[in-house]
C-alpha positions in Angstrom: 21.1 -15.3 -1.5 18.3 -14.0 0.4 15.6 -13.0 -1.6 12.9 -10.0 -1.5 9.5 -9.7 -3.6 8.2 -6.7 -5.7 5.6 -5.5 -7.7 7.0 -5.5 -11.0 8.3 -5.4 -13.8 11.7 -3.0 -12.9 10.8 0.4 -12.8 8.0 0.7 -11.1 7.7 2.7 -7.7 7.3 -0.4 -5.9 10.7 -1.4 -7.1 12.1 1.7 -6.6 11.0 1.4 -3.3 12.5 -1.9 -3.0 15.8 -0.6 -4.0 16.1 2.3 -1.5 14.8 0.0 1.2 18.3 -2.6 0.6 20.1 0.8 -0.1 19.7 2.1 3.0 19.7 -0.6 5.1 23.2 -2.5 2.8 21.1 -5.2 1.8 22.3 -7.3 -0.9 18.8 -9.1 -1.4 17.9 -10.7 -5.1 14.7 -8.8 -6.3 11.9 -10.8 -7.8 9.3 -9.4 -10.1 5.6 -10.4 -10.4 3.0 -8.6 -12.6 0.0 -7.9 -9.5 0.0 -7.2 -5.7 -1.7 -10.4 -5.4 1.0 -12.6 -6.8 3.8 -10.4 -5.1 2.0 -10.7 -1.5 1.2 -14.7 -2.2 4.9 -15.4 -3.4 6.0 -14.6 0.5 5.9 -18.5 1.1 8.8 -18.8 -1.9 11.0 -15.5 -0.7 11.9 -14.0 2.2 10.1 -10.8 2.5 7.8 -9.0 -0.1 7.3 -4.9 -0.2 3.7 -3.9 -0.9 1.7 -0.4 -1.8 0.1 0.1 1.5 -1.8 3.5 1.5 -1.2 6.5 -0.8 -2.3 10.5 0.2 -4.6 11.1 -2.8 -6.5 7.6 -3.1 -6.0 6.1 0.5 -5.5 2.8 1.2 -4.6 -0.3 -1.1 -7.2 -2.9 -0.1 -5.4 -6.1 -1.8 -2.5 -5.4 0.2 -4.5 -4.8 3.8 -6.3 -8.1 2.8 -3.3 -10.3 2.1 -1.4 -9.0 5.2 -4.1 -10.3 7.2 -5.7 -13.1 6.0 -2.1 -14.5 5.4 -0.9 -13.8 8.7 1.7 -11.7 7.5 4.1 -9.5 9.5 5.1 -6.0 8.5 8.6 -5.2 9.7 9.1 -2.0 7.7 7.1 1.0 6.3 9.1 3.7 4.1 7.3 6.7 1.8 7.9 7.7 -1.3 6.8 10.7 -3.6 4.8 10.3 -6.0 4.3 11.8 -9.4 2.6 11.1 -12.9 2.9 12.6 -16.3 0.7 12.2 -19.3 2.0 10.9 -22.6 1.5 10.1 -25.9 2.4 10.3 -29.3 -0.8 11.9 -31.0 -0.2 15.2 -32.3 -2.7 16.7 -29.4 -4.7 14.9 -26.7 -7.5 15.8 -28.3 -6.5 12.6 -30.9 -6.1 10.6 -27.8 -9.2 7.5 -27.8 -7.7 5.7 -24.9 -5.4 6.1 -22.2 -3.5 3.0 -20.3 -3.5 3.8 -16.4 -2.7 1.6 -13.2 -5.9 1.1 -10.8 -4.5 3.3 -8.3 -2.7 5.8 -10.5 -6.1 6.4 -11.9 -7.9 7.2 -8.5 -4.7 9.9 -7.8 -5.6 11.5 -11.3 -9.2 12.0 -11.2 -9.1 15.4 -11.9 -6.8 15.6 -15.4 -8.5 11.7 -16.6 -12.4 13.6 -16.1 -11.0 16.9 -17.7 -10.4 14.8 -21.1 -13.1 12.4 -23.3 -10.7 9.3 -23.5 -11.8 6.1 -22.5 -9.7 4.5 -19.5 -8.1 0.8 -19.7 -6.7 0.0 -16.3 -3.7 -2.1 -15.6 -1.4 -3.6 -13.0 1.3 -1.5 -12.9 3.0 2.0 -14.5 5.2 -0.1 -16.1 2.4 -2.2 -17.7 0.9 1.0 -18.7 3.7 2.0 -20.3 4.5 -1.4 -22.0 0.6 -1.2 -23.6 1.5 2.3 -24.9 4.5 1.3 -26.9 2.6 -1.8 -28.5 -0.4 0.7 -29.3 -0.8 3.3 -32.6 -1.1 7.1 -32.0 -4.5 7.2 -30.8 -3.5 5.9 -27.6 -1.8 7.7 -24.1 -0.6 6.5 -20.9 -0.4 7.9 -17.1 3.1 6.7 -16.1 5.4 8.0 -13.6 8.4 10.5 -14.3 10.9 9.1 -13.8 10.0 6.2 -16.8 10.3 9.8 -19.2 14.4 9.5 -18.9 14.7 6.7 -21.4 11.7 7.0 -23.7 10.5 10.4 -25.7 6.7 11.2 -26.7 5.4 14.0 -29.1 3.7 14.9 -26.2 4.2 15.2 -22.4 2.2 16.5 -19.9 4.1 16.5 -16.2 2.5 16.6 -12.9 -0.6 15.5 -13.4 -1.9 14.3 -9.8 -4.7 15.9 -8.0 -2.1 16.9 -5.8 1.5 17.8 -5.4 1.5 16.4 -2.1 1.4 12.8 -3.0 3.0 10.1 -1.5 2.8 6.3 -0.9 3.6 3.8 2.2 5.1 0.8 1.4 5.4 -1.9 3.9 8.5 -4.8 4.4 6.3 -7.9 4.9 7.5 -11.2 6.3 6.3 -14.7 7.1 8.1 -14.5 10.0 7.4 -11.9 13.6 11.1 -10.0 13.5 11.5 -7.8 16.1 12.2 -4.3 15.3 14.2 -1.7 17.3 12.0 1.2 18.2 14.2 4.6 17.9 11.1 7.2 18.9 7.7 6.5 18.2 6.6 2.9 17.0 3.5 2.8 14.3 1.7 -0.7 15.6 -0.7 -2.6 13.0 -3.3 -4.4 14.9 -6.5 -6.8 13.5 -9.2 -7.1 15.9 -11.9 -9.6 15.7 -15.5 -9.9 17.7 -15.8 -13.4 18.7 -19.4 -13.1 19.1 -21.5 -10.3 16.7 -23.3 -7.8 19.6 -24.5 -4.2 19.6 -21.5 -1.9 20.9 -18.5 -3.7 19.4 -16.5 -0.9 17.8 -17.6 1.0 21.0 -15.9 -1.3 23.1 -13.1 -1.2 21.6 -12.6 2.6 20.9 -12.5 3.0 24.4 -10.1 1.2 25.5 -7.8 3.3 23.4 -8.9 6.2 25.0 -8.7 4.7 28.7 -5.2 3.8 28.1 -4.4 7.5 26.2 -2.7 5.1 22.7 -3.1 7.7 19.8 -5.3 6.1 17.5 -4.3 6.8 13.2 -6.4 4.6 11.6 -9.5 2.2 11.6 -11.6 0.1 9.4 -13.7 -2.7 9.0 -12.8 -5.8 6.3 -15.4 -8.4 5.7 -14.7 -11.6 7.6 -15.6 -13.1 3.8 -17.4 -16.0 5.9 -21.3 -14.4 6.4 -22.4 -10.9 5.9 -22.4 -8.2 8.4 -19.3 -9.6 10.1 -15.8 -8.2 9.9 -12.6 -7.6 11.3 -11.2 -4.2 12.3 -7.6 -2.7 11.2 -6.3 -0.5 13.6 -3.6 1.8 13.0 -2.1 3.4 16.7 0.9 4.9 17.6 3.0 4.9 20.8 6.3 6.0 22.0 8.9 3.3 22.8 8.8 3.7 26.3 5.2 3.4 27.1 4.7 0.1 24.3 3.4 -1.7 27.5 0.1 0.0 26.5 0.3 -2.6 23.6 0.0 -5.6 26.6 -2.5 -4.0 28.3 -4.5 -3.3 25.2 -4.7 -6.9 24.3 -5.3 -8.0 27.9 -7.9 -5.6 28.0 -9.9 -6.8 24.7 -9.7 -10.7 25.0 -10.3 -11.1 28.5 -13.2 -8.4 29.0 -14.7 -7.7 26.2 -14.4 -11.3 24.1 -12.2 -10.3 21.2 -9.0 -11.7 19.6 -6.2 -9.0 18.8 -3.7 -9.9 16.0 -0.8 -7.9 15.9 0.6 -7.8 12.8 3.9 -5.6 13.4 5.2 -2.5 15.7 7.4 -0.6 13.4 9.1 2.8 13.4 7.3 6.3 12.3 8.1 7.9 9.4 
């Protein structure tokens, strides 16, 4: 049986993501758990794809996962969204008696504004689930930010729902792979791409914004990750967008960068809008 990695343990969004991802396309993939995004994106030499948090509306982007997609040389096949949203529980009789509250590293950054509103001291951890976990083995002094949907089979003296800085909160996940699989492109194609200076000059990121606006390719997205070799030198993620009939562009692009203006292009996946 084919085999497909998560962020785990079960419950998490990442596996709920997982599961509408073989839902909708009838895949009848084993699911295997591991406790950080690190572990889940390195196990993609011992399973056949991996599903990642890629980029959430309240706290942007999720840097392990950019990092091990490209230093690994992995391909993303797939990107699906999610809502997102977070309660507040505990069994104190009022927050007030809460000293600490469990919360996952990006869970925190999407609840700024309820975690500064209170006095508790934070204790980060790898996923929901784990937050939740560390709240059941804790005393009554203690609370946890965990999503909603983990309030169906467990009850708290106290619940507060919806805590997010926003209601409009979402997260991309992407299907990653060890190997390039072609996707079919229904309407507009989201391309990943990793560009890389070979020589450090004045006017790189210039050069290279250009080029997208020469060839009219709607640019979403850019950044610059260290090249973790000498500092001052990175790569640049680029995020662009093109519609199936003109992803030609794409050829061009790359011609255009490593033959004039001394750069490698990496693509790491062209994969349908949301």
């Amino acid at each position: 049986m084919m085999k497909i990695a998560a962020l785990g343990p079960k419950g998490t969004y990442c596996d709920i993501a997982c599961q509408n991802y073989l839902n909708e396309n009838n895949l009848d993939y084993e699911i295997v758990y591991y406790p950080s995004i690190l572990k889940t994106a390195l196990s993609i030499s011992e399973n056949d794809f991996a599903i990642l948090p890629f980029e959430n509306t309240l706290d942007g982007f999720v840097m392990e996962s950019l990092d091990q997609i490209i230093n690994s040389n992995l391909h993303i096949i797939k990107q699906l969204k999610l809502n997102i949203d977070f309660a507040f529980v505990t069994n104190a009789k009022a927050i007030e008696d809460v000293e600490k509250c469990y919360v996952q590293f990006k869970a925190y950054g999407q609840c700024l504004d309820f975690i500064s509103s209170n006095k508790f001291s934070i204790s980060q951890t790898q996923s929901n689930t784990q937050s939740l976990e560390r709240l059941l083995e804790s005393n009554d002094k203690c609370g946890a930010i965990i999503p909603v949907h983990l309030l169906e089979n467990n009850s708290f003296n106290l619940v507060i729902n919806h805590i997010a800085d926003s209601t409009h909160n979402e997260t991309r996940f992407f299907v990653i792979s060890k190997e390039n699989i072609q996707n079919e492109i229904y309407d507009i194609a989201n391309i990943s791409i990793v560009i890389t200076a070979i020589e450090d000059r004045s006017g790189i990121l210039f050069d290279i914004l250009k080029e997208f606006h020469y060839l009219d390719i709607n640019l979403k997205a850019i950044m610059s990750r260290p090249m973790k070799t000498e500092m001052g030198k990175y790569k640049f993620y680029i995020e662009c967008s093109l519609d199936k009939n003109n992803l030609d562009k794409l050829d061009k692009l790359i011609k255009q960068l490593e033959t004039q203006n001394h750069f490698k292009v990496n693509v790491l996946g062209a994969y349908n809008e949301i």
